[in-house]
LONUMI-159167 format. One record per residue (C-alpha): residue number from 1; residue in three letters; z, y, x. Coordinates in steps of 0.25 Angstrom, whole numbers, padded with zeros to 4 digits, always signed. Example, Ala and Ser with C-alpha at 12.3 -4.5 7.8 and 13.67 -1.06 7.14 Angstrom:
# residues 2
[1,'ala',[+0031,-0018,+0049]],
[2,'ser',[+0029,-0004,+0055]],
# end
This chain:
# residues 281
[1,'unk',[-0174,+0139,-0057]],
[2,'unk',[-0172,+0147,-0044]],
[3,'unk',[-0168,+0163,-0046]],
[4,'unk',[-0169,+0174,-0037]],
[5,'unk',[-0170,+0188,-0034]],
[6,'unk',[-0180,+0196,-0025]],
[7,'unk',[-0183,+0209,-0019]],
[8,'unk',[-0176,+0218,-0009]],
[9,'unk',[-0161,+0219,-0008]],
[10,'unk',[-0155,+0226,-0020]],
[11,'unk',[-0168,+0225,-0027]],
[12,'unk',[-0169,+0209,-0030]],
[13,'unk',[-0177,+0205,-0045]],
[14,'unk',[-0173,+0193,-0050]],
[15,'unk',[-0183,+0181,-0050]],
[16,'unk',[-0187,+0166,-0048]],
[17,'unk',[-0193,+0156,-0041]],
[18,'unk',[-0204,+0148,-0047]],
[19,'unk',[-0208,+0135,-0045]],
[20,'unk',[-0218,+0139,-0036]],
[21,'unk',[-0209,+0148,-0027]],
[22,'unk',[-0212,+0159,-0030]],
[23,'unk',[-0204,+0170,-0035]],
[24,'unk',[-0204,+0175,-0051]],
[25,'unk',[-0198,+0189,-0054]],
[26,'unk',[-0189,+0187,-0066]],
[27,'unk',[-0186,+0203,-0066]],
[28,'unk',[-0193,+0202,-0080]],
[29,'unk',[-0182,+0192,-0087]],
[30,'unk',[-0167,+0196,-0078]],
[31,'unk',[-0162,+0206,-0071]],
[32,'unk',[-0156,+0198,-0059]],
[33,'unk',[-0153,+0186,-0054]],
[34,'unk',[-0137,+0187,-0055]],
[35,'unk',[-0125,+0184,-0063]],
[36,'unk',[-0130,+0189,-0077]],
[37,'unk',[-0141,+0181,-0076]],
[38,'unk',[-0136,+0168,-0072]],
[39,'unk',[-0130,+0161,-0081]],
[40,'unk',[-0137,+0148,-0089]],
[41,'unk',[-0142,+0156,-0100]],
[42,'unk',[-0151,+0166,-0090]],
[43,'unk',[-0155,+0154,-0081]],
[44,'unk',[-0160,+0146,-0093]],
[45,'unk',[-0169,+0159,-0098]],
[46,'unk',[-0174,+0161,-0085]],
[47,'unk',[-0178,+0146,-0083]],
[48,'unk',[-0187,+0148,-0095]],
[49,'unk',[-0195,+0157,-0088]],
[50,'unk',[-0209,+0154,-0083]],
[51,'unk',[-0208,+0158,-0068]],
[52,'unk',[-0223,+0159,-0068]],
[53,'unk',[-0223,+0172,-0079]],
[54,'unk',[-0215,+0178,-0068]],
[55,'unk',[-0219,+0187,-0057]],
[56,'unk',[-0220,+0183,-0044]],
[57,'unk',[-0213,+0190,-0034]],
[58,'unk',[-0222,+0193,-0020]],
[59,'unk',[-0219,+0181,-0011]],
[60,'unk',[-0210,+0185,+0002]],
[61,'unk',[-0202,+0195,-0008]],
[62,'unk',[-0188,+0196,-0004]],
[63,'unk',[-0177,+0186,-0009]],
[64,'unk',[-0164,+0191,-0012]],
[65,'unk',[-0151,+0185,-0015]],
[66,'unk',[-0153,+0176,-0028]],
[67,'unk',[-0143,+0181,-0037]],
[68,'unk',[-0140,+0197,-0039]],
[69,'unk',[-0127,+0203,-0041]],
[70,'unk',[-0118,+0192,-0035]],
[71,'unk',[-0103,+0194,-0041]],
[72,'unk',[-0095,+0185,-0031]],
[73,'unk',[-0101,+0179,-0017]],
[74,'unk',[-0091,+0166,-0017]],
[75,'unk',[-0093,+0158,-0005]],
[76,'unk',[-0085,+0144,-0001]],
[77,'unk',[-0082,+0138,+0012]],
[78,'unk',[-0081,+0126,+0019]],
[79,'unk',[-0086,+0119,+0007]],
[80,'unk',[-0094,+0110,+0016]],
[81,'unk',[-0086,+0096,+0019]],
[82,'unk',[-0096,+0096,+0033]],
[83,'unk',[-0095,+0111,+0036]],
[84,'unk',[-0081,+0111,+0036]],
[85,'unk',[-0083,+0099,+0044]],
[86,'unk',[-0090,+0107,+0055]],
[87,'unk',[-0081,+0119,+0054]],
[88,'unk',[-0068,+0112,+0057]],
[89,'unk',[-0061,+0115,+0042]],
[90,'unk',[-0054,+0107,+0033]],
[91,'unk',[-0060,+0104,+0021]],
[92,'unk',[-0055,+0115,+0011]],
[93,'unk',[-0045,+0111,-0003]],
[94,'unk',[-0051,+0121,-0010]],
[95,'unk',[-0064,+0130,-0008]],
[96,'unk',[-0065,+0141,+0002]],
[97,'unk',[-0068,+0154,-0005]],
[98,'unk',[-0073,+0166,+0002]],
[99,'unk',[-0082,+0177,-0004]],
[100,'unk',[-0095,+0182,+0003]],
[101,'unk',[-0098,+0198,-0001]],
[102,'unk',[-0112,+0200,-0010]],
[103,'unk',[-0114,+0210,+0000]],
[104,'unk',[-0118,+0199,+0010]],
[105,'unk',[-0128,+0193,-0001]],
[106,'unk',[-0142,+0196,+0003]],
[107,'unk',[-0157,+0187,+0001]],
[108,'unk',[-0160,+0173,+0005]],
[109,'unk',[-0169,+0178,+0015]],
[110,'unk',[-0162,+0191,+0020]],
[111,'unk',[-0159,+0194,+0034]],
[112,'unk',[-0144,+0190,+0039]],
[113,'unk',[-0138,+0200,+0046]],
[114,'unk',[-0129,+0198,+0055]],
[115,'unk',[-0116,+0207,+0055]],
[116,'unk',[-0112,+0217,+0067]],
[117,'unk',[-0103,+0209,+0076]],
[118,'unk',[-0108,+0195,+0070]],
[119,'unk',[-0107,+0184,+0079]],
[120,'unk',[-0105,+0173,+0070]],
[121,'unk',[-0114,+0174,+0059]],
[122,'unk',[-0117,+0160,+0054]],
[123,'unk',[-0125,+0154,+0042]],
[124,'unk',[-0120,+0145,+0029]],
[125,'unk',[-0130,+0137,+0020]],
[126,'unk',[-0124,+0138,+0006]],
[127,'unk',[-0126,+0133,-0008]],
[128,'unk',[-0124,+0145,-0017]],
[129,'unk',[-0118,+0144,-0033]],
[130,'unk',[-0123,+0155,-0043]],
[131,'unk',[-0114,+0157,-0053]],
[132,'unk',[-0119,+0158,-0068]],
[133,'unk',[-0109,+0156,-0078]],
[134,'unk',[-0095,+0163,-0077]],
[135,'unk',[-0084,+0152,-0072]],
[136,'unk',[-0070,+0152,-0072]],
[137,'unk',[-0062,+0141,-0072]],
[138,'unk',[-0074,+0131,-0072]],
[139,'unk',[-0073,+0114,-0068]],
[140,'unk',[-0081,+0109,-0058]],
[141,'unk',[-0087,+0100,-0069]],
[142,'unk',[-0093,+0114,-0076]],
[143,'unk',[-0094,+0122,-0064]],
[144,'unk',[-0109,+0122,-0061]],
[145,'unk',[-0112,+0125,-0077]],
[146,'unk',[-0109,+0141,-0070]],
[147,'unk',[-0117,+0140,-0058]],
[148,'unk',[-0131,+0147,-0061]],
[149,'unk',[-0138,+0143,-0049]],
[150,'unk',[-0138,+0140,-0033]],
[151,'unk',[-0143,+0145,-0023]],
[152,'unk',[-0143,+0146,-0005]],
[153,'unk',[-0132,+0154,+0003]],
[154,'unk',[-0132,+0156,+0019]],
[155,'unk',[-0118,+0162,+0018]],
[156,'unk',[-0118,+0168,+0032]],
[157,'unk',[-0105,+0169,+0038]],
[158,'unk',[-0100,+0177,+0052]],
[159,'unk',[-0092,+0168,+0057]],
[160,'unk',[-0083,+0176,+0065]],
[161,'unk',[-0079,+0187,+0053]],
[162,'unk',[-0078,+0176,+0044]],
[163,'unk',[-0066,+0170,+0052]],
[164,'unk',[-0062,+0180,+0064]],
[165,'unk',[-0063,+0194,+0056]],
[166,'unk',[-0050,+0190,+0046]],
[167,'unk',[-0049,+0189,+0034]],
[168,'unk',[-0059,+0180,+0024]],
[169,'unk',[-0072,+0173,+0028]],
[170,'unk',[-0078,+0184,+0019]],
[171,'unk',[-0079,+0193,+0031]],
[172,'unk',[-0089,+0183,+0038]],
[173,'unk',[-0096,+0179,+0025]],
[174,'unk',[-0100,+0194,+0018]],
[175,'unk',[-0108,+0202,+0030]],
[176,'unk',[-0122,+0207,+0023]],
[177,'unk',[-0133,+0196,+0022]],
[178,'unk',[-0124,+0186,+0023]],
[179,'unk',[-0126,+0179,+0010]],
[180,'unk',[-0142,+0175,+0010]],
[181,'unk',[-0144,+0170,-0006]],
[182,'unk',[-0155,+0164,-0013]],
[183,'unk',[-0166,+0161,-0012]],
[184,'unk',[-0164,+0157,-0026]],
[185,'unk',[-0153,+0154,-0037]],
[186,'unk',[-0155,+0140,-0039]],
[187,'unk',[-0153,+0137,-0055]],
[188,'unk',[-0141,+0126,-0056]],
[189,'unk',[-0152,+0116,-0064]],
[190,'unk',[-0158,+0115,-0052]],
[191,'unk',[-0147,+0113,-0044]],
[192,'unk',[-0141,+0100,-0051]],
[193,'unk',[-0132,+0097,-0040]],
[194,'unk',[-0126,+0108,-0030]],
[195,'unk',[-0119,+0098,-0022]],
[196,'unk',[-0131,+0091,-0016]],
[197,'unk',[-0139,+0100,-0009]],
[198,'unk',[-0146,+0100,+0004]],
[199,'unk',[-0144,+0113,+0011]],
[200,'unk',[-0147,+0120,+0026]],
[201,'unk',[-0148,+0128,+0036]],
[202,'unk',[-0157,+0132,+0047]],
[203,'unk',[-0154,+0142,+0059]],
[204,'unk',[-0166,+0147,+0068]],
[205,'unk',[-0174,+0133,+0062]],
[206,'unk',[-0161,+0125,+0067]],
[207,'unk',[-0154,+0117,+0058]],
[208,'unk',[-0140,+0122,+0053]],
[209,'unk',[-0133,+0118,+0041]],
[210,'unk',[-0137,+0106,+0033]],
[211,'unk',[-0129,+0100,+0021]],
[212,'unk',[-0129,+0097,+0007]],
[213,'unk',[-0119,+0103,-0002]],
[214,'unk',[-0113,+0089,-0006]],
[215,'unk',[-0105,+0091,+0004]],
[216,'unk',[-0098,+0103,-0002]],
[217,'unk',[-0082,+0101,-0003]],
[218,'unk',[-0082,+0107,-0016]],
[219,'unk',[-0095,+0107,-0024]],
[220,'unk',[-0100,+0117,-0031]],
[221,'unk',[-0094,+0114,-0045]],
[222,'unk',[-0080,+0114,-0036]],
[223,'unk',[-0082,+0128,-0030]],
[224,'unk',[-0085,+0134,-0045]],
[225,'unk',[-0073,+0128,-0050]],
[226,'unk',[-0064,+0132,-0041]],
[227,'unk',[-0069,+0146,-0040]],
[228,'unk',[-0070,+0148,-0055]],
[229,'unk',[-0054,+0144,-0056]],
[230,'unk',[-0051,+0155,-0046]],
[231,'unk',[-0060,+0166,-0051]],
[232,'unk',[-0072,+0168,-0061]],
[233,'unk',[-0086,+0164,-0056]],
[234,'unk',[-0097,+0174,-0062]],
[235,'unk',[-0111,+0174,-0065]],
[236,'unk',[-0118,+0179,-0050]],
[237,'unk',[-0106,+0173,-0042]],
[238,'unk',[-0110,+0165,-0030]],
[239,'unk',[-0104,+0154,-0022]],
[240,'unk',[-0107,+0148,-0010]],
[241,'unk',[-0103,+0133,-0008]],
[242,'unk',[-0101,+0133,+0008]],
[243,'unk',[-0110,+0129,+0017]],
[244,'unk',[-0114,+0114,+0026]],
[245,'unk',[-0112,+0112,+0040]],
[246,'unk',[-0121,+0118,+0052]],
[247,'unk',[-0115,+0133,+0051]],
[248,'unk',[-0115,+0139,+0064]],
[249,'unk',[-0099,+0140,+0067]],
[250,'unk',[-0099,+0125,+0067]],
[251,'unk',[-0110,+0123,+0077]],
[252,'unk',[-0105,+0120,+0091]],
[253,'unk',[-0106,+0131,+0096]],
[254,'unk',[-0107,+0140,+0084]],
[255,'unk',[-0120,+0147,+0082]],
[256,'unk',[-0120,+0159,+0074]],
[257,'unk',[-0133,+0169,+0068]],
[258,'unk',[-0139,+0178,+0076]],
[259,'unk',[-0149,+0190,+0075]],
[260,'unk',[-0165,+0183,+0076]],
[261,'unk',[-0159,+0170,+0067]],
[262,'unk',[-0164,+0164,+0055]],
[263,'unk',[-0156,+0154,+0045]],
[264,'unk',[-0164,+0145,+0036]],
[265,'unk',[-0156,+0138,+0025]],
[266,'unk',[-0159,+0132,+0012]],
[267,'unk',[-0151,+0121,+0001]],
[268,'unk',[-0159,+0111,-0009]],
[269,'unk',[-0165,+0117,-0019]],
[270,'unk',[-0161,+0134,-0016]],
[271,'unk',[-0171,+0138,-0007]],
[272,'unk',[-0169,+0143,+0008]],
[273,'unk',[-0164,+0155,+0015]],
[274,'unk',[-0169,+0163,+0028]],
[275,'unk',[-0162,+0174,+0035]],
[276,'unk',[-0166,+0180,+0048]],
[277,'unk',[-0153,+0184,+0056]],
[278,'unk',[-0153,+0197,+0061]],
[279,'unk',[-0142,+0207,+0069]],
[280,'unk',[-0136,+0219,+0061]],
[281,'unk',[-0145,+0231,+0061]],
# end
């Protein structure tokens, strides 16, 4: 089952997508798509409904981010045996924390705006984890029993605040509109394997970024156990699992966004993204 939200900012209904493609209302049967609604009990009721009894929403009706309400943005780096390759890095013991602020969360399709004084603004394909179910102190071999769904991440990053403003990569990670999500939460039955997924990128129609996220140093299941032993995982939490190679600080020379560029990107099974770059107004 693929959820998802849509409308103007601020004013997203909860809906899904058919098998058809097109989109169904679900304001009649939840409030939103978010961490009150995620867990296996609301999934399983929402999966007995027949899409076709829905509303259709107009076609070309706005996306926005897939889940509502987001309680913590967790993001993991260098968890890419090949990215850390191409950027130089050892290959880490444990996995990189850093947190990107809700603030920078916005729709799939949303314009990124590159920040005043931004020079280094650079894209990441991710594979995004929903949580559903509370975890705290979970195995890896239970770990994917709290994950509601899946869904595509760009987590774009300034390079230069990231790592030349001090201070954590967070400064370089939270600027508005720089976490496109969605288009849809992929529910985990359909997702039987998070750790073999195809995934890309595309800047201006040029290829960027391709991988598979076999090729994660710590999958999925890892990352959720490690977390949930530092701190509690909540319904509505999302993480992002790292991104391939192809980014554009390891490009020789670099290339970075700018204003007039569009960035195409999509992973197996969770649909794609588009944003159109644009200067700050």
């Amino acid at each position: 089952m693929k959820l998802l939200r849509h409308g103007e900012p601020g004013r997203e209904r909860p809906g899904m997508l058919d098998d058809d493609g097109t989109i169904r209302d679900l304001s009649g049967h939840v409030a939103d798509i978010h961490g009150d609604t995620l867990d296996d009990a609301s999934i399983a009721r929402l999966s007995t409904l027949d899409p076709t009894a829905l509303p259709a929403v107009l076609p070309g009706t706005r996306l926005g981010p897939c889940v509502g309400n987001i309680g913590k943005f967790l993001c993991i780096g260098l968890n890419y045996s090949d990215h850390a390759a191409e950027t130089g890095n050892p290959i880490p013991d444990h996995p990189i924390l850093f947190f990107k602020a809700n603030s920078a969360v916005v729709g799939p399709n949303d314009d990124t705006v590159l920040p005043r004084g931004s020079t280094h603004t650079d894209w990441e394909v991710e594979l995004g984890v929903v949580i559903g179910k509370a975890a705290k102190y979970v195995s890896r071999e239970n770990a994917l029993e709290h994950v509601a769904g899946y869904c595509l991440i760009n987590d774009v990053s300034e390079r230069h605040f990231q790592t030349q403003l001090s201070g954590q990569w967070t400064k370089g990670k939270s600027c508005d509109t720089f976490g496109p999500t969605g288009p849809w939460l992929v529910t985990r039955d359909e997702i039987p394997d998070p750790q073999n997924l195809d995934m890309g990128l595309d800047v201006n129609g040029e290829p960027r970024q391709r991988g598979n996220t076999r090729t994660q140093i710590f999958s999925v299941a890892d990352v959720i156990e490690h977390l949930s032993s530092l701190f509690t995982l909540h319904p509505g939490d999302i993480i992002s699992t790292g991104t391939p190679p192809g980014v554009g600080a390891g490009m020789k020379p670099p290339q970075f966004l700018k204003d007039g560029d569009r960035v195409d990107l999509w992973i197996e099974g969770l649909g794609r993204q588009r944003q159109q770059v644009r200067a700050n107004d």
